[in-house]
C-alpha positions in Angstrom: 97.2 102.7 114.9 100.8 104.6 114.7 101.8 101.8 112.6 98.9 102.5 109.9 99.5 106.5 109.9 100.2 106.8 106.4 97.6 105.3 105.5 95.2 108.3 106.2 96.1 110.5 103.2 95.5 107.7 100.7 93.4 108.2 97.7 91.6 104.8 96.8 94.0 105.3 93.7 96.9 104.9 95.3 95.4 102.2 97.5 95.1 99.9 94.6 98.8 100.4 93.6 100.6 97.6 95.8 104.0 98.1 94.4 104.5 101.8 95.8 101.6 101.1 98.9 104.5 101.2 100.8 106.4 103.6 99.7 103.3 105.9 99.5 102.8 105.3 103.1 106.5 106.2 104.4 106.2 109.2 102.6 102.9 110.1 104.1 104.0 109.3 107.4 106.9 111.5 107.5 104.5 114.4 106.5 102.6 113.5 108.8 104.5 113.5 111.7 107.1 115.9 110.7 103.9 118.6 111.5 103.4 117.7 115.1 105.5 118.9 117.9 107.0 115.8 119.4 106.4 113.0 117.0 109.2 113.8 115.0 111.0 111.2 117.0 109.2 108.7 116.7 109.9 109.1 112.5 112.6 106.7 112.3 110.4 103.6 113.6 108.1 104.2 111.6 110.0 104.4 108.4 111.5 100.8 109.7 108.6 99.2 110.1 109.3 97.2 107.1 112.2 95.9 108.3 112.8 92.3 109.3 114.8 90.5 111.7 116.4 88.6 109.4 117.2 91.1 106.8 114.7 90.6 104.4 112.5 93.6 104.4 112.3 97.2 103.3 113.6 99.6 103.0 117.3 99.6 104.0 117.3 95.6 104.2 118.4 96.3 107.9 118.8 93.2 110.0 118.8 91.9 113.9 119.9 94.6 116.2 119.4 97.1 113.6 115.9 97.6 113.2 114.9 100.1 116.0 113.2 98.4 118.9 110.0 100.6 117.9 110.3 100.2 114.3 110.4 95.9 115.4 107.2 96.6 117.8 105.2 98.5 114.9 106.0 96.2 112.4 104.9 93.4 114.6 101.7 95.4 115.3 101.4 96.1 111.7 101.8 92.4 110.9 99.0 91.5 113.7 96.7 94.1 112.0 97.0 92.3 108.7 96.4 89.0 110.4 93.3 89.8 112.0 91.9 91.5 108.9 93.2 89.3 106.2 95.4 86.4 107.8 93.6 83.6 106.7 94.3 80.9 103.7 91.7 82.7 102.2 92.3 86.1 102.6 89.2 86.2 105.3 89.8 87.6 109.1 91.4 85.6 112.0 90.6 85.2 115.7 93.2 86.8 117.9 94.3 83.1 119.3 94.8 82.4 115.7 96.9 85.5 114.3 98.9 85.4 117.6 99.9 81.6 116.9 100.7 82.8 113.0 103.2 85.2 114.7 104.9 83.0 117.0 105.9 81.3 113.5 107.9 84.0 112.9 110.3 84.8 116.0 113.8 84.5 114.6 112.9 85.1 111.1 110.5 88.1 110.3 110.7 89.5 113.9 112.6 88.6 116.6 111.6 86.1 119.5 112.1 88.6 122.5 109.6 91.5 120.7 107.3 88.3 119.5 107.1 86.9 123.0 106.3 90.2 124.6 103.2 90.8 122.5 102.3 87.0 123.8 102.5 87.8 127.2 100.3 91.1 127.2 97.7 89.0 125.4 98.2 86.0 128.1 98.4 88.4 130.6 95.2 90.5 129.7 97.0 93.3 129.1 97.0 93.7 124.9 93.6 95.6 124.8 93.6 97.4 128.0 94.6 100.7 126.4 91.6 100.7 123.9 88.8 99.2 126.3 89.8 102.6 128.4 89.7 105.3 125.5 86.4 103.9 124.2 84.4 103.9 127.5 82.2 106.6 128.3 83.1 109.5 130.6 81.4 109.4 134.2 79.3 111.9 135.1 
């Protein structure tokens, strides 16, 4: 959830105001991270998230090779999230078959193919929720 960090500080105030949501989040990120030993590194993908491949998105309008290889991975996962949760015509949420296959639509546009096609091979492979099926099982005693 590195690409939702921000988020945490968020009044529900501030959650209703779409035109600075961003904004709001960047700067709540960088707090965020700036406190914990080590993260600080990771600052800069973070910030680019918002960037797309094909210079459309925010904040520095960055484009291609530009936007940090994490910033493109967090974004990507940022753009899954939304999929799943709100991805539909309707706003409702999506099956995972169905959010991947809205992102494929984007390789070469929003995010490039190479970062898109990854993400489609650790779901093909098995390999997407491996990570949280192992922090959510119980210890062995």
């Amino acid at each position: 959830m590195l690409h939702d960090i921000g988020s945490i500080p968020l009044t529900d105030k501030e959650r209703k105001q779409s035109v600075t949501l961003e904004t709001k989040k960047t700067h709540y990120a960088r707090e965020i991270l700036k406190k914990v030993p080590g993260l600080d590194a990771i600052l800069p993908a973070v910030e680019g998230q918002n960037e797309r491949w094909d210079g459309s998105g925010s904040p520095e309008g960055k484009k291609g090779n530009d936007v940090p290889v994490l910033a493109r991975v967090l974004g990507l996962a940022l753009e899954l999230d939304r999929n799943l949760y709100h991805g539909s015509a309707g706003g409702e949420e999506m099956t995972i078959k169905d959010a991947l296959l809205k992102l494929r639509e984007t390789a070469d546009r929003q995010f490039d193919r190479e970062t898109v096609n990854a993400l489609l091979r650790a779901y093909r492979s098995g390999k997407l929720f491996d990570q949280e099926e192992e922090f959510f099982e119980a210890p062995v005693s």
